[in-house]
NUKOL-103923 format. One record per atom (N, C-alpha, C): residue number from 1; residue in three letters; atom name; y, z, x. Coordinates in pm, whole numbers, plus 50000, padded with zeros to 5 digits. Each point is the difference from the previous one (the first is absolute). Layout:
# residues N
NUM  Ala  CA  Y  Z  X
...
END
This chain:
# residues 203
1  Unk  N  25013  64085  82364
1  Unk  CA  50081  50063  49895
1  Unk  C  49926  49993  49867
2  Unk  N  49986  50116  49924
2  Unk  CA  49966  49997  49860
2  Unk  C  50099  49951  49922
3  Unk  N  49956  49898  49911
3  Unk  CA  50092  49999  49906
3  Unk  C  49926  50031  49854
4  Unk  N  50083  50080  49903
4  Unk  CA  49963  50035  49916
4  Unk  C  50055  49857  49847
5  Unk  N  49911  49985  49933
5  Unk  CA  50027  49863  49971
5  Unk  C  49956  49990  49874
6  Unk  N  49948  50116  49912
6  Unk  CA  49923  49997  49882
6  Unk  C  50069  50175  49919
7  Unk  N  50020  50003  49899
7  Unk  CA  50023  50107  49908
7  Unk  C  49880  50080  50083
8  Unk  N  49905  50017  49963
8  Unk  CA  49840  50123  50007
8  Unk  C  50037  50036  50130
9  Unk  N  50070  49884  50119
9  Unk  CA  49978  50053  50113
9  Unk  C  50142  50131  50053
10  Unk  N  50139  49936  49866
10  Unk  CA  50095  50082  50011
10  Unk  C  49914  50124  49937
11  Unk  N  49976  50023  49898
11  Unk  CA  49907  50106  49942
11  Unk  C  49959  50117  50055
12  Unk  N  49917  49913  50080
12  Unk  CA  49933  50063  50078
12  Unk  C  50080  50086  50116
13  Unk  N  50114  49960  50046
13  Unk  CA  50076  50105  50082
13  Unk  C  50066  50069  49912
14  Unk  N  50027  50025  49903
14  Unk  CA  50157  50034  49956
14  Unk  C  49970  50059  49861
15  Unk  N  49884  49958  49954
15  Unk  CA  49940  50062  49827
15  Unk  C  50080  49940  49931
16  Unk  N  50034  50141  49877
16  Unk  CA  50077  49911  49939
16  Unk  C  50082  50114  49942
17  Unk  N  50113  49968  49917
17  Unk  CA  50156  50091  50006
17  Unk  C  49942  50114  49933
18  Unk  N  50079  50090  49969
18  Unk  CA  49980  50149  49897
18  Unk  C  50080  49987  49932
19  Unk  N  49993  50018  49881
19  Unk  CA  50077  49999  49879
19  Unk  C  50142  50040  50013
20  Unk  N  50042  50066  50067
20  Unk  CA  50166  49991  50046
20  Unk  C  50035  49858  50062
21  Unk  N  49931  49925  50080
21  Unk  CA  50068  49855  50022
21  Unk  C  49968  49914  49894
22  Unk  N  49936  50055  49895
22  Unk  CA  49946  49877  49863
22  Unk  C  50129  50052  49883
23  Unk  N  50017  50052  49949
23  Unk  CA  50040  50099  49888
23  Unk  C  50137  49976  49979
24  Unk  N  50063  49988  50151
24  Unk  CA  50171  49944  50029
24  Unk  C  49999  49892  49966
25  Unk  N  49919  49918  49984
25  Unk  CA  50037  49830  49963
25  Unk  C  50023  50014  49858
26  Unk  N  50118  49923  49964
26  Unk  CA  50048  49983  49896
26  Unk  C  50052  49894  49972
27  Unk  N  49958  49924  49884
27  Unk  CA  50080  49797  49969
27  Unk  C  50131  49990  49951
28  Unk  N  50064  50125  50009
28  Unk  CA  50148  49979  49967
28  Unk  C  50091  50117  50056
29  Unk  N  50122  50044  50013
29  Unk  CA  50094  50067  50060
29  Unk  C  49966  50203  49885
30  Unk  N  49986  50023  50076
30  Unk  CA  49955  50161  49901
30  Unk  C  50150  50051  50069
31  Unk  N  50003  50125  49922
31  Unk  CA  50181  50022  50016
31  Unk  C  49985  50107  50135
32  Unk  N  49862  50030  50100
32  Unk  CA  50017  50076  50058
32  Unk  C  50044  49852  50113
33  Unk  N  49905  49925  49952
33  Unk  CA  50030  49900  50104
33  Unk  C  50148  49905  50047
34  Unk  N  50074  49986  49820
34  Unk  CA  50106  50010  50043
34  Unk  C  50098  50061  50056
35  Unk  N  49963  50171  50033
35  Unk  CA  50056  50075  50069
35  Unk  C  50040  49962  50113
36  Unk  N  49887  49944  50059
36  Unk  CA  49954  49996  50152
36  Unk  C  50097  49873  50036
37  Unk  N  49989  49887  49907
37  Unk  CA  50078  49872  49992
37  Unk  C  50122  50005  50024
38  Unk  N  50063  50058  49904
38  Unk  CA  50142  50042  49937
38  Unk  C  50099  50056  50155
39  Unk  N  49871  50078  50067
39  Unk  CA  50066  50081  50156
39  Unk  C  50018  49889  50102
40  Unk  N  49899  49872  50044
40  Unk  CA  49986  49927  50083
40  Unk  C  50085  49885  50031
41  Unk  N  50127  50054  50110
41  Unk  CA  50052  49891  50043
41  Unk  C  49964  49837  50087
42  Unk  N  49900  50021  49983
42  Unk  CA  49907  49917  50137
42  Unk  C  49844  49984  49952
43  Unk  N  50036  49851  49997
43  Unk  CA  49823  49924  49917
43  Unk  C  49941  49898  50105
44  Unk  N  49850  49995  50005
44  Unk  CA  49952  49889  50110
44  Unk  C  50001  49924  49898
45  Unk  N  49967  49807  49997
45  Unk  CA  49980  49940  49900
45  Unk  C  49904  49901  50056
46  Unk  N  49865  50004  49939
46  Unk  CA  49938  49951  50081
46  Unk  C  49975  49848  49877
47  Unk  N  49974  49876  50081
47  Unk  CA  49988  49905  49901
47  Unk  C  49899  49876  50073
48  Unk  N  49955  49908  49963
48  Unk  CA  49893  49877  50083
48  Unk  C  50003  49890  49943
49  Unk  N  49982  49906  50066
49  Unk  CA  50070  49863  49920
49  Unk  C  49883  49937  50087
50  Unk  N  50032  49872  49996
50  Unk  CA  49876  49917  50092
50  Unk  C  50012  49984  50197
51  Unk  N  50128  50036  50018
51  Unk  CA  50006  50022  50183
51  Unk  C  49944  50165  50014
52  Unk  N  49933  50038  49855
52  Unk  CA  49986  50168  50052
52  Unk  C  50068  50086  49938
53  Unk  N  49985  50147  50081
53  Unk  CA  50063  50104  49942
53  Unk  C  50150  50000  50062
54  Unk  N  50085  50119  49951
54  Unk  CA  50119  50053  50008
54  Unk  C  50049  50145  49955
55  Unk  N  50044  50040  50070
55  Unk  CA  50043  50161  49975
55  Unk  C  50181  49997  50026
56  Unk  N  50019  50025  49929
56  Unk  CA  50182  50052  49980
56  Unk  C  50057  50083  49956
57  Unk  N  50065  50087  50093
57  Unk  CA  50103  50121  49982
57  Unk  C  50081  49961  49889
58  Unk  N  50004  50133  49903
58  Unk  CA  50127  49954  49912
58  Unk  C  50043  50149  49977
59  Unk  N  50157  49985  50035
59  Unk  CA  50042  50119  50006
59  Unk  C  50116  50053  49886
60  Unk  N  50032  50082  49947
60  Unk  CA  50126  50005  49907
60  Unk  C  50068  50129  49990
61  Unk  N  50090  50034  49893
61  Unk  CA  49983  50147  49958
61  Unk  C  49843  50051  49927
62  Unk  N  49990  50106  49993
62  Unk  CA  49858  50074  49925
62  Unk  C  49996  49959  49864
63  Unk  N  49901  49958  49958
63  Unk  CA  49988  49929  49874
63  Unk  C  50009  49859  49969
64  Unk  N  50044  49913  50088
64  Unk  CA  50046  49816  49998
64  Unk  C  49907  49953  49945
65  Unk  N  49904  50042  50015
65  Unk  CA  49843  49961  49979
65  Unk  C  50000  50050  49796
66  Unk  N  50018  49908  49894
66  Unk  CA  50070  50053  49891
66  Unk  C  49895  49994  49921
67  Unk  N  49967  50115  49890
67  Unk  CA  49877  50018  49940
67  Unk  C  50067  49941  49849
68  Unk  N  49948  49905  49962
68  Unk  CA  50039  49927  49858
68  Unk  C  49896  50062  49913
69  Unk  N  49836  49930  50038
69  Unk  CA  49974  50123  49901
69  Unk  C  49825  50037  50077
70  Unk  N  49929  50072  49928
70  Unk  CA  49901  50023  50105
70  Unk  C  49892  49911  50081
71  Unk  N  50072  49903  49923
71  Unk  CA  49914  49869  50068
71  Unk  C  50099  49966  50083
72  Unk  N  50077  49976  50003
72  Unk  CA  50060  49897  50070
72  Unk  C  50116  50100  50112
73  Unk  N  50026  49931  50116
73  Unk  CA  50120  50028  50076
73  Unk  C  50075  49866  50033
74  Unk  N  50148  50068  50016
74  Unk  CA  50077  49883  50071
74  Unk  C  50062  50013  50161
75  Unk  N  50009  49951  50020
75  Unk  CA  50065  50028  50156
75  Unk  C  50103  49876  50073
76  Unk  N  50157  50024  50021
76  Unk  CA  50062  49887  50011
76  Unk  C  49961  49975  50170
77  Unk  N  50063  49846  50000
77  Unk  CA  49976  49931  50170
77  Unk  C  50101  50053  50018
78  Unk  N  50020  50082  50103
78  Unk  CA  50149  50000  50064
78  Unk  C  50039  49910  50093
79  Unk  N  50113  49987  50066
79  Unk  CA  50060  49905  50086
79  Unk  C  49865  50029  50158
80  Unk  N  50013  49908  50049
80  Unk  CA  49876  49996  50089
80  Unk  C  50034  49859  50129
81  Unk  N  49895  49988  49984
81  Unk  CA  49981  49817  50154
81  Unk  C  49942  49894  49904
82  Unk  N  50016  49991  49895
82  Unk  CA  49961  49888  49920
82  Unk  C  49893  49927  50048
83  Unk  N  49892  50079  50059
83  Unk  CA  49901  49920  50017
83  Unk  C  49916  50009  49897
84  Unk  N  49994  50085  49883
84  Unk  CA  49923  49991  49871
84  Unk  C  49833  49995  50022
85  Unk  N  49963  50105  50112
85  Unk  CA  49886  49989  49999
85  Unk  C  49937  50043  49886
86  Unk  N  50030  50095  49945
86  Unk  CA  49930  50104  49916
86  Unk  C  49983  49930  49828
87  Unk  N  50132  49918  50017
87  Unk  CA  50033  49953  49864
87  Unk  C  49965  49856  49964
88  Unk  N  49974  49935  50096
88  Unk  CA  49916  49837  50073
88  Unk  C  49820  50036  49969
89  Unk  N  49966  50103  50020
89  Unk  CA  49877  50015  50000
89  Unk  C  49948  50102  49870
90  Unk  N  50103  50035  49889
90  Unk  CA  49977  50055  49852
90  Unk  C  50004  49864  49943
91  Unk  N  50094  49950  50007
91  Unk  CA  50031  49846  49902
91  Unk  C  49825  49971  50018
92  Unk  N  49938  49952  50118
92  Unk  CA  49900  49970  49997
92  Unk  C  49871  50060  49960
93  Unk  N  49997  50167  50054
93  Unk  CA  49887  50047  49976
93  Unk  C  50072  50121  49948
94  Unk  N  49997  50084  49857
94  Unk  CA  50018  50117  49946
94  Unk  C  49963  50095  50069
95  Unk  N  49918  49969  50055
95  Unk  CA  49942  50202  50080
95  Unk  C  50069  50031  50102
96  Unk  N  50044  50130  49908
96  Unk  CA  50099  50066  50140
96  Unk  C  49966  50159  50005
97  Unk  N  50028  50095  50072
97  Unk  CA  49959  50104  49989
97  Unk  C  50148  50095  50107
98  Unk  N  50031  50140  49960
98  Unk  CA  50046  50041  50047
98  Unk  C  49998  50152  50052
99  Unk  N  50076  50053  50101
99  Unk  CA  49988  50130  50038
99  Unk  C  50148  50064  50045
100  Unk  N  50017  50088  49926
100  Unk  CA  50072  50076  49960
100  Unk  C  50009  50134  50097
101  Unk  N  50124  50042  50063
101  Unk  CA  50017  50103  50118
101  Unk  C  50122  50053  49956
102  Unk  N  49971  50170  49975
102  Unk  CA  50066  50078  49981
102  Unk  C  50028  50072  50111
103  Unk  N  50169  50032  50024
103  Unk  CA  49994  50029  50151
103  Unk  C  49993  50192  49959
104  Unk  N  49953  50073  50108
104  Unk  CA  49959  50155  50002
104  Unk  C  49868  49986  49906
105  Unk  N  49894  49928  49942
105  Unk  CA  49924  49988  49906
105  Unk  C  49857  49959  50120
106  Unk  N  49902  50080  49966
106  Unk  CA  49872  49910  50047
106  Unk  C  49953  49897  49936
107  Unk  N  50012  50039  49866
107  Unk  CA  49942  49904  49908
107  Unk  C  50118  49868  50024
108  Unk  N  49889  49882  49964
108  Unk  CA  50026  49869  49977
108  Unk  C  49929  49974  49888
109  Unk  N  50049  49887  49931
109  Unk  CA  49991  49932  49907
109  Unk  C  49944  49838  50000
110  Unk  N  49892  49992  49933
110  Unk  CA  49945  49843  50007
110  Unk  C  50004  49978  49869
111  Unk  N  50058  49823  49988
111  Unk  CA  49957  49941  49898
111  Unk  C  49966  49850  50002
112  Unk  N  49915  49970  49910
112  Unk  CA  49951  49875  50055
112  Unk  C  50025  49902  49835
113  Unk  N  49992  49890  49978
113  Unk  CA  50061  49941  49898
113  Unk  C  50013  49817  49991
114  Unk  N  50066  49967  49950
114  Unk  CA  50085  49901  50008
114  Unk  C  50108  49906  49970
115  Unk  N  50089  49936  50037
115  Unk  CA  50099  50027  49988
115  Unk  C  50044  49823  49950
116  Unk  N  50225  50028  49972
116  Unk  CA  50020  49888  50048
116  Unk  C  50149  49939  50017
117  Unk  N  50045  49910  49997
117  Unk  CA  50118  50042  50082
117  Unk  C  50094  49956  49879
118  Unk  N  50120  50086  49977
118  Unk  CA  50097  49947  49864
118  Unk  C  50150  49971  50051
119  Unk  N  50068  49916  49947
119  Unk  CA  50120  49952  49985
119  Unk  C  50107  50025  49917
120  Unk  N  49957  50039  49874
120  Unk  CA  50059  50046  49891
120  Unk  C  50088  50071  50017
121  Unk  N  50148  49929  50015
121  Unk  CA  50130  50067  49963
121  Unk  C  50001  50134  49985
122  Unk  N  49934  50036  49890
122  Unk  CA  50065  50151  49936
122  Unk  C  49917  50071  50066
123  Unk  N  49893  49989  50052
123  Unk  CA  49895  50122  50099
123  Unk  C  50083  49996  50132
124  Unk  N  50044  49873  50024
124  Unk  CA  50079  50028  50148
124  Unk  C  50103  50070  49984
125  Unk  N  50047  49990  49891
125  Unk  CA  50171  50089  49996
125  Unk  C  49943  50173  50016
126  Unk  N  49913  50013  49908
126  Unk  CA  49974  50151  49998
126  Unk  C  49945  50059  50151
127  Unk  N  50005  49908  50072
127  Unk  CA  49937  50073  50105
127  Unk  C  50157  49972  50138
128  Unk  N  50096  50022  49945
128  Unk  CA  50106  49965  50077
128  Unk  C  50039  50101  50094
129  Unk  N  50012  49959  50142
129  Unk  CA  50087  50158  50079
129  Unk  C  50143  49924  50032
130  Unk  N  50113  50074  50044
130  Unk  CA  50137  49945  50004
130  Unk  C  49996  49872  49973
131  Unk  N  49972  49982  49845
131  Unk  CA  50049  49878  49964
131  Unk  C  49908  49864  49991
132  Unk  N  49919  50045  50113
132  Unk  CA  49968  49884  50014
132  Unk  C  49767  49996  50016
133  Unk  N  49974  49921  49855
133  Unk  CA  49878  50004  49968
133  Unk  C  49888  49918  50082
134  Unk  N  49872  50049  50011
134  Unk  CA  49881  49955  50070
134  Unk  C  49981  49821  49940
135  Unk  N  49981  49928  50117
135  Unk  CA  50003  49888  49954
135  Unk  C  49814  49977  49904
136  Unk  N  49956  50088  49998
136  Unk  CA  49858  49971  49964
136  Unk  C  49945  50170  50008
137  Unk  N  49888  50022  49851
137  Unk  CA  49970  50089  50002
137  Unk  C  49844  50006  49987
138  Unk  N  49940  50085  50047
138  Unk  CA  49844  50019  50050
138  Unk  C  49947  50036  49835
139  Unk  N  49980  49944  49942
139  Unk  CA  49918  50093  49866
139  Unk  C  49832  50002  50028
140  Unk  N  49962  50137  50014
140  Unk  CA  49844  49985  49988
140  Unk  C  49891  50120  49931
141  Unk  N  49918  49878  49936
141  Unk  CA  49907  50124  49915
141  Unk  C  49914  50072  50062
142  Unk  N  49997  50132  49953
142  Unk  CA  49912  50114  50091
142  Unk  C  49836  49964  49925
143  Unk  N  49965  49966  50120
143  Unk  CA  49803  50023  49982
143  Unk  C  49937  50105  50036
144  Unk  N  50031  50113  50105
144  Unk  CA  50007  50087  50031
144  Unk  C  50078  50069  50054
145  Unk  N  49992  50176  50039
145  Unk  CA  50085  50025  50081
145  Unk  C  49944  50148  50034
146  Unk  N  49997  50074  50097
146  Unk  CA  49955  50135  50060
146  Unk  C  50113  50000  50071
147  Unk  N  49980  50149  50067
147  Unk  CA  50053  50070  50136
147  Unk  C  49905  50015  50055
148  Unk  N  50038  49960  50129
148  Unk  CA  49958  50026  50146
148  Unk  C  49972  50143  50098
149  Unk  N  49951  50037  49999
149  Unk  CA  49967  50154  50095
149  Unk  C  50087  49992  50110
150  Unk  N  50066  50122  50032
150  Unk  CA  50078  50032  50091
150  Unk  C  49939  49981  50196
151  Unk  N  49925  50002  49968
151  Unk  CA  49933  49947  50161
151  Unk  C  50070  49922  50046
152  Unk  N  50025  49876  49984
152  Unk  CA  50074  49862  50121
152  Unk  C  50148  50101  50022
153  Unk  N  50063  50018  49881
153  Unk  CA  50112  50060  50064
153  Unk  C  49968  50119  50060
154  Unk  N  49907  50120  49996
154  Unk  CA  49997  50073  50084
154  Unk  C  49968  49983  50119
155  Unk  N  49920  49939  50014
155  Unk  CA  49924  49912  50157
155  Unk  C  50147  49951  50060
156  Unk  N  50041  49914  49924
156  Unk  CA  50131  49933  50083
156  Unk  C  50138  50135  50041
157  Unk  N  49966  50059  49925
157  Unk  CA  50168  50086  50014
157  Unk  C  50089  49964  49933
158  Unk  N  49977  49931  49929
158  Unk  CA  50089  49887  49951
158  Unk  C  50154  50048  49957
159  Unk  N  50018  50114  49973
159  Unk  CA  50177  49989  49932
159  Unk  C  50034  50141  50108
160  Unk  N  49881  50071  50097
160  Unk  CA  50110  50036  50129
160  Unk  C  50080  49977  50061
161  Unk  N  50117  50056  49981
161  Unk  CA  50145  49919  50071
161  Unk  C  49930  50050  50149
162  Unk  N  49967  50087  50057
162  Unk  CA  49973  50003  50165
162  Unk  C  49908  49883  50022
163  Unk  N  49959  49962  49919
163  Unk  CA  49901  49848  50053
163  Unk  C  50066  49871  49979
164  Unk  N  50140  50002  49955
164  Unk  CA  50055  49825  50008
164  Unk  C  50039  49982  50131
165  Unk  N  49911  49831  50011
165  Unk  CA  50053  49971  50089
165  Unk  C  50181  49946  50051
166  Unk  N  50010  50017  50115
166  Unk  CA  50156  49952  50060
166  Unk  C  49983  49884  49952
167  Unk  N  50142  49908  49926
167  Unk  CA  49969  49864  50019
167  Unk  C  50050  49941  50114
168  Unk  N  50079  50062  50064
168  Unk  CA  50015  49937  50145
168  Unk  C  49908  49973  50104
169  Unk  N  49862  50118  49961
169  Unk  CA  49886  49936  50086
169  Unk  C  49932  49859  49934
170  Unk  N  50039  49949  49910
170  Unk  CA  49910  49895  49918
170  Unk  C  50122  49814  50027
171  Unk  N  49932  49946  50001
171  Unk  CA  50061  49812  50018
171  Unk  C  50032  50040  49859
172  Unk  N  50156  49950  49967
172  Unk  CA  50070  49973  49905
172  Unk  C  49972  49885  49902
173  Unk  N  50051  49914  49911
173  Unk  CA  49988  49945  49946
173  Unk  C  50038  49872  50109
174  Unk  N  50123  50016  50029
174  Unk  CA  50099  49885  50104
174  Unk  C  49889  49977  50110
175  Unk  N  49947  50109  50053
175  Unk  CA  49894  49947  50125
175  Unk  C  49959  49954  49944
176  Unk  N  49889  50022  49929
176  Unk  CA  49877  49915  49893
176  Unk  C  50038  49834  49970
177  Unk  N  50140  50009  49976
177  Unk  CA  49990  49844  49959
177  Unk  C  50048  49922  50148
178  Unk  N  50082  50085  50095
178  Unk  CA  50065  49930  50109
178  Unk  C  49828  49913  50052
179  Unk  N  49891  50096  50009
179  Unk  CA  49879  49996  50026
179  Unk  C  49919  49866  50011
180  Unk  N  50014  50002  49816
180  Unk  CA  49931  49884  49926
180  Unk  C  50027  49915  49984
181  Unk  N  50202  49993  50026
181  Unk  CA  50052  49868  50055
181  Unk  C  50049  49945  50136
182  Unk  N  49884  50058  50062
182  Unk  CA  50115  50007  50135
182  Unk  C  50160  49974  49998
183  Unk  N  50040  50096  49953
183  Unk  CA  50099  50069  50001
183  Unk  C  50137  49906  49889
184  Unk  N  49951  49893  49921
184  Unk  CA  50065  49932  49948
184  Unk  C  50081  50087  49876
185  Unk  N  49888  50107  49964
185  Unk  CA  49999  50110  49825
185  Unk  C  50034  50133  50044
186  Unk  N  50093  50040  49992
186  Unk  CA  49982  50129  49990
186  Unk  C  50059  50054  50157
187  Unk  N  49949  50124  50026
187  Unk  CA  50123  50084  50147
187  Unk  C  50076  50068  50003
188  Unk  N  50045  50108  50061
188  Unk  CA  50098  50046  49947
188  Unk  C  50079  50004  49922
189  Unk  N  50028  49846  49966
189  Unk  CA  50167  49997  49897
189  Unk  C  49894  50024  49853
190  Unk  N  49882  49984  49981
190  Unk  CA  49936  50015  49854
190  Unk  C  50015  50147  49959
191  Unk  N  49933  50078  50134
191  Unk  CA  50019  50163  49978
191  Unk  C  50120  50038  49977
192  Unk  N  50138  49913  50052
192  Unk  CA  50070  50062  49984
192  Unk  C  50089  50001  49859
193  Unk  N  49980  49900  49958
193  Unk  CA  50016  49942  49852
193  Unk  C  49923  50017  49897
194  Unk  N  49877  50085  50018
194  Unk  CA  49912  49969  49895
194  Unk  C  50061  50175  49903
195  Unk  N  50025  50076  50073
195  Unk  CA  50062  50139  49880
195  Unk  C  50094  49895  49903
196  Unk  N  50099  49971  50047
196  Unk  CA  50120  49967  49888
196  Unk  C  49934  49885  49887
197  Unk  N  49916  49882  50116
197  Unk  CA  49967  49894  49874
197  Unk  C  49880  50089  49913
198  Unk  N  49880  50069  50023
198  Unk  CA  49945  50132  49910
198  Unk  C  50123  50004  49872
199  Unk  N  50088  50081  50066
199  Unk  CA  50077  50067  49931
199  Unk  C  50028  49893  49824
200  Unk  N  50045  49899  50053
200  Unk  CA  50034  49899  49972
200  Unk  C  49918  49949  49895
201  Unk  N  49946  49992  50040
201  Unk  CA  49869  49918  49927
201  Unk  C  49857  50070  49947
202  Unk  N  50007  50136  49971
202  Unk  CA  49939  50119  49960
202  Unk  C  49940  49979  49877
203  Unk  N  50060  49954  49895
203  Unk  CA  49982  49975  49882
203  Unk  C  50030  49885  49973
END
């Protein structure tokens, strides 16, 4: 197996970008870019602490992701599994980076930065849904940020409704844990409970 293991030797396959992948980078939020932001219900959040990396779905209405000013974004924790990966490993290491998915959109959105995690009363209130506010909010400064070329989502298909899969062909959540605990976590009764407690516990 080759392994490629040196910059000159990436270089050397791949050259180097054309001024359309240079030109999009920008160190703060430009208002086309908040366009793109402003639409995206659904962010990866990628973050690394000392056990490593981490990537986390964060999902909301379009816009959650809140532009304070062109430096900076906020983004609340919503209710979740309290395992605090994402937010365990900012306390420690600031660099976080994110990607941004607009659904019917090829384009994606990257930004890379760093961040950190706030408590402050009055930022949690403003970010309230029925009532009830994010126990902790993501604040992070933009170091960069581009769009992404429509390729991965065209390659994938990605927002063809004739291409979702059934979830009935896929192991549920309840299998998954009956699985990993031999059968102590989870099983049927999780699937069958998990819409209403969702419901429940949404915000």
């Amino acid at each position: 197996m080759t392994v490629v293991s040196t910059i000159e030797q990436l270089e050397a396959i791949y050259g180097f970008p054309n001024d359309a992948s240079t030109v999009k980078v920008a160190d703060r939020v430009t208002p086309s870019y908040r366009a793109l932001m402003d639409q995206s219900p659904f962010v990866a959040l990628a973050t690394c602490g000392p056990e490593g990396l981490d990537c986390s779905p964060r999902g909301d209405l379009p816009g959650f992701v809140r532009f304070h000013d062109e430096k900076t974004l906020m983004m609340p924790d919503r209710r979740g599994n309290n395992r605090c990966d994402s937010l365990r490993n900012i306390v420690r290491d600031p660099r976080v980076a994110l990607l941004f998915l607009i659904p019917g959109s090829g384009s994606t959105l990257r930004v890379n930065g760093r961040a950190h995690v706030s408590a402050e009363p009055e930022l949690l209130a403003s970010f309230k849904m029925d009532g009830k506010a994010p126990r902790t909010v993501i604040v992070m400064t933009v170091d960069e940020i581009y769009f992404q070329c429509a390729r991965a989502i065209v390659r994938a298909d990605l927002w063809n409704p004739d291409k979702r899969v059934d979830p009935k062909t896929l192991p549920t959540p309840g299998d998954i844990l009956a699985e990993m605990s031999n059968n102590t976590v989870g099983g049927e009764k999780y699937d069958r409970e998990w819409p209403e407690r969702a419901r429940q516990t949404m915000w």
